[in-house]
C-alpha positions in Angstrom: -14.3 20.9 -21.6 -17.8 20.1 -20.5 -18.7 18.9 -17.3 -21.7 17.2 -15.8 -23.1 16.6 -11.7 -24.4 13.1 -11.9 -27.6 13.3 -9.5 -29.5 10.0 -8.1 -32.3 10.9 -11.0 -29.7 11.7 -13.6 -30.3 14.5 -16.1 -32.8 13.4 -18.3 -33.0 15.6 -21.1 -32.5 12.7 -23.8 -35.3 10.9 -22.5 -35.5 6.9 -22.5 -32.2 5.7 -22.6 -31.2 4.1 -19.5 -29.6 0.3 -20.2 -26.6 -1.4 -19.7 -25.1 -2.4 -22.8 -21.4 -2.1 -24.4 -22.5 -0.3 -27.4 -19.5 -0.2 -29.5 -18.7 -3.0 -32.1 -14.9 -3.3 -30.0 -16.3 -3.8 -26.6 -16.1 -7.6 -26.9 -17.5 -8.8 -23.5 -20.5 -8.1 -21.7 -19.1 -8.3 -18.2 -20.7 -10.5 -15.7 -22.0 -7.2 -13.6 -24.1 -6.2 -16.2 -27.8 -7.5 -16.0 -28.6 -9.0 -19.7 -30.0 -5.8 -22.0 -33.7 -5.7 -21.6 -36.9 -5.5 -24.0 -36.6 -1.4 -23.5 -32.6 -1.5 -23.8 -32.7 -3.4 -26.9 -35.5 -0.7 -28.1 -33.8 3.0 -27.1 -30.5 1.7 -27.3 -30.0 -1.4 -29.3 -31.8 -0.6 -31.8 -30.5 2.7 -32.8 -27.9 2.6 -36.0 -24.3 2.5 -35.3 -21.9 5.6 -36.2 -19.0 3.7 -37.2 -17.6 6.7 -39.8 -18.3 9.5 -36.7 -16.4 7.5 -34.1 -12.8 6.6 -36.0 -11.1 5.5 -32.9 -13.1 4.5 -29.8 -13.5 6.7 -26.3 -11.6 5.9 -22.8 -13.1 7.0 -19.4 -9.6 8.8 -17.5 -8.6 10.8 -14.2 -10.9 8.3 -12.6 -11.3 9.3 -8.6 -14.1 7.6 -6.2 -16.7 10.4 -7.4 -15.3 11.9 -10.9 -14.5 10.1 -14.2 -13.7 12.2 -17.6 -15.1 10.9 -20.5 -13.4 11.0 -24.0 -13.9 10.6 -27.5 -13.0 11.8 -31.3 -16.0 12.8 -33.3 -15.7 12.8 -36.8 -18.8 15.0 -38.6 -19.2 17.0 -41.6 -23.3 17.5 -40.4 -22.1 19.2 -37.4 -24.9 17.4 -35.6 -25.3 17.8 -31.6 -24.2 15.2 -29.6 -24.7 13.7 -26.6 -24.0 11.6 -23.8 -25.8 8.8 -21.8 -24.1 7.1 -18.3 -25.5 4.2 -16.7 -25.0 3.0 -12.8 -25.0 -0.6 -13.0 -26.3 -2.6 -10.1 -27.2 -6.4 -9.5 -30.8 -5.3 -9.1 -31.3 -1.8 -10.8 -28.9 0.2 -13.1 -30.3 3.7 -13.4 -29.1 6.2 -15.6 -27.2 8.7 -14.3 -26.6 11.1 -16.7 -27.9 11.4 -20.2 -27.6 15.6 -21.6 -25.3 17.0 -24.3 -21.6 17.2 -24.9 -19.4 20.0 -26.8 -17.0 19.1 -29.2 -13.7 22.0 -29.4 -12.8 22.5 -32.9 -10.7 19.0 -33.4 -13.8 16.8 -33.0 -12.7 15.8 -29.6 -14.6 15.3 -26.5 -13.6 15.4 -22.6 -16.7 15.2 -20.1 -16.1 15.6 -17.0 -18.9 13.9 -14.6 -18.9 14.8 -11.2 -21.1 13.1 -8.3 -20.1 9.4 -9.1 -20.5 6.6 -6.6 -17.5 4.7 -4.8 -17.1 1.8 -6.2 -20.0 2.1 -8.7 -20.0 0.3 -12.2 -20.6 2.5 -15.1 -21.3 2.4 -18.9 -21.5 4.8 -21.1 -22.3 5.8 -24.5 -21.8 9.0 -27.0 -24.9 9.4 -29.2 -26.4 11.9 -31.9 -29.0 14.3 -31.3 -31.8 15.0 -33.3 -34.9 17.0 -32.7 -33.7 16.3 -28.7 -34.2 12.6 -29.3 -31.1 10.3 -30.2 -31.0 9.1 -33.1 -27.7 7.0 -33.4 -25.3 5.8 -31.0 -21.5 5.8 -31.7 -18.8 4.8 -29.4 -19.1 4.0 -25.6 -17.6 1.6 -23.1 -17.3 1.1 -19.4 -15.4 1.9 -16.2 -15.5 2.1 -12.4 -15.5 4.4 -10.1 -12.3 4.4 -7.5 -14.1 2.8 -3.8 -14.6 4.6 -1.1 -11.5 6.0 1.4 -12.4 3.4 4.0 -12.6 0.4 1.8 -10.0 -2.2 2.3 -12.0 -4.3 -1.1 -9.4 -6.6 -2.9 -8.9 -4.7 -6.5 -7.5 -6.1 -9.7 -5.8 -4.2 -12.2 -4.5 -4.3 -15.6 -1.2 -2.8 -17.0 1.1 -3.0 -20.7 3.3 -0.7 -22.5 5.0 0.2 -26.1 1.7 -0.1 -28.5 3.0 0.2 -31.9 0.7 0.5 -34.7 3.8 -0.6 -37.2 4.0 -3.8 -35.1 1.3 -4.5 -33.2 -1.1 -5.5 -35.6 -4.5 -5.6 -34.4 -2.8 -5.7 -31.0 -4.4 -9.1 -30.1 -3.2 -9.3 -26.8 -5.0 -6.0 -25.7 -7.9 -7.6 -27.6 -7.7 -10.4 -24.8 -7.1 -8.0 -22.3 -10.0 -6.1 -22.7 -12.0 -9.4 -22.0 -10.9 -9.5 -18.6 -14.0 -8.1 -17.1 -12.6 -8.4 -13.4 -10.2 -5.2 -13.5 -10.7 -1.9 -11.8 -8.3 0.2 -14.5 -5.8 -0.8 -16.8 -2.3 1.5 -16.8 -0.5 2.5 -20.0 2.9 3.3 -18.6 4.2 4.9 -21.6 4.8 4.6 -25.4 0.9 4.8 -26.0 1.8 6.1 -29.5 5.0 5.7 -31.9 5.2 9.4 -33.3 9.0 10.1 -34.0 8.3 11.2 -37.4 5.5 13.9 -37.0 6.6 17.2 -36.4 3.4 19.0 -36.6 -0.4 19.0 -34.8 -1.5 17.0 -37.2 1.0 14.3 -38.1 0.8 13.6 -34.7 -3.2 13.8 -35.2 -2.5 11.1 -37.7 -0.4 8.6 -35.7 -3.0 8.4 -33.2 -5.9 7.9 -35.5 -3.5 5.1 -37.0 -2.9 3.5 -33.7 -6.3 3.6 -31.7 -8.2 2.9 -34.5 -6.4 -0.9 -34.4 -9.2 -3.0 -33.0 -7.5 -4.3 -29.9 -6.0 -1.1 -28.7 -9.2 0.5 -29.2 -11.3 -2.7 -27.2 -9.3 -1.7 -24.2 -9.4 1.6 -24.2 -13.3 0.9 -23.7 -13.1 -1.7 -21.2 -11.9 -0.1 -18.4 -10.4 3.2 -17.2 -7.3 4.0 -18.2 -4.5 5.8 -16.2 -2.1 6.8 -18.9 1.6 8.5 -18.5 3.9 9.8 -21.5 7.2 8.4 -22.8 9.7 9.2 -25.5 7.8 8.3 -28.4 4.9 10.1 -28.1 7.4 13.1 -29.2 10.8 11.3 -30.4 12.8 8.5 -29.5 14.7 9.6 -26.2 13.8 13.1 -26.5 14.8 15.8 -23.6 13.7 19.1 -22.5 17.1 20.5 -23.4 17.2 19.8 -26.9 14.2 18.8 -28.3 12.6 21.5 -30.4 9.9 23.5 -29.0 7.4 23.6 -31.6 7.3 19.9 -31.8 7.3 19.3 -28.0 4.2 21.9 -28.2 2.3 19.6 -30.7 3.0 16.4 -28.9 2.1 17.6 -25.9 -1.1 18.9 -27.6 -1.8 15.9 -29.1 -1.4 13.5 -25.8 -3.8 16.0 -24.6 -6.1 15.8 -26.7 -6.2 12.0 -27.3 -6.7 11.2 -23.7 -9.4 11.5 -20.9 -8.0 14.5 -19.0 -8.9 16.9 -16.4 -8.8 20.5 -18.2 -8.4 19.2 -21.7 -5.9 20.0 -23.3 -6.6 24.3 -23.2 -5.8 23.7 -19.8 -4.5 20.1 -19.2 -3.4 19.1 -15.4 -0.2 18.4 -14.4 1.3 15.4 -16.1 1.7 13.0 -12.4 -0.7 12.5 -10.5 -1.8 10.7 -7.4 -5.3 8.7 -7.4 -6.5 6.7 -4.3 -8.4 3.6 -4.1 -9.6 3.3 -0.4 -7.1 1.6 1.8 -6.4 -0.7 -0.7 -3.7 1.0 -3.4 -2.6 4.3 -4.0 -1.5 5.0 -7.5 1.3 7.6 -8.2 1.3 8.4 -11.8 4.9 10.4 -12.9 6.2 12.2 -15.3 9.4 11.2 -16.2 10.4 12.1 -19.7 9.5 15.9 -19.6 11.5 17.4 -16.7 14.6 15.3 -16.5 18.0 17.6 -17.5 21.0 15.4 -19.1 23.7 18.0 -18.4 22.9 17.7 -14.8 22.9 13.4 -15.1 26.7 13.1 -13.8 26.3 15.6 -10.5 25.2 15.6 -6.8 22.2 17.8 -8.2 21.0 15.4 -11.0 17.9 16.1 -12.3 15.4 13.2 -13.6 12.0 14.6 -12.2 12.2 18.3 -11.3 12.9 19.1 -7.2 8.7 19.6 -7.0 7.6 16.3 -8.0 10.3 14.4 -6.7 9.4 15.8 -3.4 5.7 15.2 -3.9 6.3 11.9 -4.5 8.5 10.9 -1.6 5.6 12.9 0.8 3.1 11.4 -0.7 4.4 7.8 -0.5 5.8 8.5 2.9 2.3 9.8 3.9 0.2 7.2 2.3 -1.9 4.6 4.9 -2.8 2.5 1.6 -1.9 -0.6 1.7 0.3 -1.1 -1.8 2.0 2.2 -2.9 2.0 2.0 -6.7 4.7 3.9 -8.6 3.9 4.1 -12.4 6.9 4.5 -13.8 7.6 5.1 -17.5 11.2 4.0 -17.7 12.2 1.4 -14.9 14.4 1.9 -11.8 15.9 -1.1 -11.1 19.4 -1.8 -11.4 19.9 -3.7 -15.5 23.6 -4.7 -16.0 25.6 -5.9 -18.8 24.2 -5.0 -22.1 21.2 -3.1 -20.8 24.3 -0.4 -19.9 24.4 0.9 -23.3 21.0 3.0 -22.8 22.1 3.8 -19.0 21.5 7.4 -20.0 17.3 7.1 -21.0 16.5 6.0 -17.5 16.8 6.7 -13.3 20.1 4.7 -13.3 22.1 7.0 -15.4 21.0 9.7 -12.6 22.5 8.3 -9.7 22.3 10.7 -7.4 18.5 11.6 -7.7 18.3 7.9 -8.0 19.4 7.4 -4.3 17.8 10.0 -3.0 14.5 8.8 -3.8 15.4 5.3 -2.5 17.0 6.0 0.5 13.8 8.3 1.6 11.2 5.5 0.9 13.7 2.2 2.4 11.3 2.5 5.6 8.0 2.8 3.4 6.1 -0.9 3.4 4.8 -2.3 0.0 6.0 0.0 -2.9 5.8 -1.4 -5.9 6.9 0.3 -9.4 5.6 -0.3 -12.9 7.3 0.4 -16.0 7.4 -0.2 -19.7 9.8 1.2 -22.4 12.4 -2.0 -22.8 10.2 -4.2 -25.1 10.1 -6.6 -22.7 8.3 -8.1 -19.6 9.9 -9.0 -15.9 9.5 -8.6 -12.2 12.4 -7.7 -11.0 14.1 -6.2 -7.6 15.3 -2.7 -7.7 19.0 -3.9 -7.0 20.3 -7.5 -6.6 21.0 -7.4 -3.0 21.0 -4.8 0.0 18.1 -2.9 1.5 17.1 -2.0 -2.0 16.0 -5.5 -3.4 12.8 -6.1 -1.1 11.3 -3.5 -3.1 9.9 -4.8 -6.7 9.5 -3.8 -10.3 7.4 -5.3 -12.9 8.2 -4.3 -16.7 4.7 -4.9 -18.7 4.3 -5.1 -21.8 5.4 -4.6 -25.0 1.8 -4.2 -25.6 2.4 -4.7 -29.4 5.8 -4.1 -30.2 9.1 -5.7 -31.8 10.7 -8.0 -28.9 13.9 -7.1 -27.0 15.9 -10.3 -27.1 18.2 -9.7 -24.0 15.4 -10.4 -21.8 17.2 -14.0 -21.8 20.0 -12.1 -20.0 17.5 -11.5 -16.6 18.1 -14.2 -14.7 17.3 -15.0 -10.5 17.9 -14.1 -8.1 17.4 -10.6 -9.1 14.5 -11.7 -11.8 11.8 -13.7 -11.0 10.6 -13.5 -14.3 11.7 -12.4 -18.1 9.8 -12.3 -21.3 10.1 -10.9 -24.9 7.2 -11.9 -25.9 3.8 -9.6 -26.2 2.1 -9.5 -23.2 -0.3 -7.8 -20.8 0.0 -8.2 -16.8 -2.5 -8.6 -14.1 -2.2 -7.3 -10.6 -4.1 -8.8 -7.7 -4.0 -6.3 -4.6 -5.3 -7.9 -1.6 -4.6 -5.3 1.4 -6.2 -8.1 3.9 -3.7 -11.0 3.2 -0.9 -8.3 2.2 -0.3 -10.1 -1.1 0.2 -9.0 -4.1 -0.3 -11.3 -7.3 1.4 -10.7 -10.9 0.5 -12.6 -14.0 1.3 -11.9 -17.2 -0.4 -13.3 -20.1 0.7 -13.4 -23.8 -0.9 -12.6 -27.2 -2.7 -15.9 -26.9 -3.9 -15.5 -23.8 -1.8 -18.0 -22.0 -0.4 -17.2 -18.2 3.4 -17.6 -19.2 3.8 -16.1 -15.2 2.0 -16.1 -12.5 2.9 -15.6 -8.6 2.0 -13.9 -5.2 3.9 -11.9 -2.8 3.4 -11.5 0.3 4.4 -8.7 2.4 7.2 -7.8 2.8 7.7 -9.8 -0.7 8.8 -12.7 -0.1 7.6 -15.4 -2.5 4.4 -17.1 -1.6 3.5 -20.6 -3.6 3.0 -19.6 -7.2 2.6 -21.6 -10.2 3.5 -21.4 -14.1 0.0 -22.5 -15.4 -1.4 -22.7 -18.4 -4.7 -21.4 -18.3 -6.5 -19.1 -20.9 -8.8 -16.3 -20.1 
């Protein structure tokens, strides 16, 4: 994994190449902080050929913090070229580049920068280019991010989140597509399913799925628009997979592959821990969890049930009770609140079929203001409270997505007062964190871009004047 200190002059070993420009054919936006590309952007930058063959599915910018990014790609090339990497600080008056040097490929192609030295708060583009002779001679694929603001900021932050992206399904995923015109949001959260693998059982079947799947032009648009915080699910392995049964070998090349296909500390030779905590400011605090990969079925029944492992379900309930952010996000791969009736029959797959864990974590965080959890995995989109009355329903969950999926029906079954909300159709949802009016907004919008929901809470949650509109991004 290489690594790069971004410096106020930038590296300029690549020299000439500082402008502010989405560079790939998928970035569909130029986002109202950019300046409009100027006579020497459109001449270093603009004007260098496209490597559409070497860049098969896109890059992402990941394990964003308020002064490190990592930056990702696939390259594809029989030339076995150099390549290299140009970042750009945008600002309203003058974007500078702030790195521009060379980036190592491991023997599958892929990429993971790490940059080091970013600005709170600070805009960034970027873009992966070949290397010539030391000049750059193409540019392939690139997108933008920003950086996480600084500890003391209290700055009003939009987000973006979805779930369940099936490249069987989803099409061209053009509600992503959409999405990734939204040029407003800090980051954009996968909570799980990035990838439908269940039939791969080796490094490169599951290779394959996810060239199949980000390739798709929506999925890949949004990968580039923003930084992604990503967590894993069952079908990046197999459908409701375990560590107590699933075979080894295939958990080892799943686990490879999610590596590898994602912006991530360490790479995937030495990949951090699968949840995470990032902070931005005083505003939100993100808790990203794993899970899929440490719960133990044969202990689901007991006083000892295990769903995350003792270590990060301890972490978690410090770290929320510790946290002086304003919203305490928990993303949450499979939900937590209480689903009745026919939602029973898969009781097993998620926190309710491990009661006892299940009520230790809420009975530790009860006195914790403004936790909010975000989940995928049903194939369908609500806000709903964690239980339908008691201490437990001020907190709230929104289900986002399916991001491109087939619909889950039942979602007619979630009805108030427990649901505010229920939709089967594809969608994408927008989060409005404003830590100086405590409020909370949730919209979600559908694959034409319609607001089918949209309302704010205030703390502690109760519902402030919303409105079902109508209005396209």
């Amino acid at each position: 994994m290489s690594r790069s200190i971004l410096t106020r002059r930038g590296a300029l070993s690549l020299a000439g190449l500082g402008a502010c420009h989405t560079v790939a054919p998928t970035s569909l936006l130029l986002p109202r902080h950019c300046p409009d590309p100027t006579a020497l952007e459109r001449r270093k930058i603009l004007a260098l050929p496209y490597e559409k063959s070497a860049f098969p599915i896109g890059s992402m910018a990941g394990d964003i913090g308020d002064d490190r990014a990592v930056l990702w790609t696939r390259v594809r090339d029989d030339r076995r070229s150099s390549w290299g990497l140009v970042v750009i600080e945008l600002a309203q008056s003058d974007s500078r580049v702030a790195y521009e040097g060379p980036v190592s490929l491991d023997e599958g192609g892929f990429v993971q920068h790490a940059l080091e030295g970013l600005t709170p708060g600070a805009r960034y583009r970027y873009c992966f280019v070949r290397v010539e002779g030391g000049r750059a001679v193409a540019r392939g694929a690139g997108g933008r991010f920003r950086a996480a603001i600084h500890r003391d900021s209290d700055e009003p932050l939009s987000f973006g989140g979805t779930s369940c992206t099936s490249a069987q399904w989803g099409g061209e995923f053009d509600t992503l597509r959409r999405a990734a015109l939204c040029d407003e949001l800090a980051f954009f959260v996968h909570a799980g399913d990035h990838v439908y693998a269940d039939e791969a059982r080796t490094l490169e079947g599951f290779r394959a799925v996810y060239e199949r799947t980000f390739s798709r032009v929506g999925l890949r648009a949004l990968h580039e628009s923003a930084g992604m915080y990503v967590v894993w699910d069952d079908h990046e392995v197999h459908n409701n997979w375990d560590g107590e049964t699933v075979e080894p070998a295939r958990l080892a090349a799943a686990r490879r592959a999610f590596f590898e296909h994602h912006a991530w500390r360490g790479g995937w030779q030495r990949p951090r821990r699968l949840y995470e905590r990032f902070s931005w400011g005083r505003t939100l605090d993100l808790f990203v969890l794993d899970t899929r990969g440490e719960r133990r079925p044969s202990t689901r029944a007991g006083p000892e049930a295990q769903y995350l492992s003792r270590e990060q379900l301890q972490w978690l309930i410090d770290g929320l009770r510790s946290s002086t952010a304003a919203f305490k996000c928990v993303v949450n791969s499979v939900p937590i609140a209480r689903f009745e009736g026919l939602f029973r029959v898969a009781e097993s797959d998620r926190w309710q079929g491990y009661p006892a864990q299940r009520q230790r974590l809420l009975e530790a965080i009860r006195d914790v203001p403004d936790v909010w959890f975000l989940s995928g995995d049903f194939h369908l989109g609500c806000v709903a409270r964690l239980e339908p009355s008691g201490p437990d329903a001020r907190v709230i969950e929104v289900l986002m997505g399916p991001g491109g999926q087939l619909p889950n029906p039942i979602a007619s079954l979630l009805d108030p007062p427990q649901y505010d909300f229920a939709t089967s159709e594809s969608n994408w949802v927008r989060f409005d964190a404003d830590p100086r009016a405590r409020s909370m907004g949730v919209t979600f919008f559908n694959e034409e871009g319609r607001a089918i929901f949209e309302r704010t809470y205030r703390s502690p949650f109760t519902t402030a004047a919303g409105s079902r509109t109508l209005r396209a991004l």
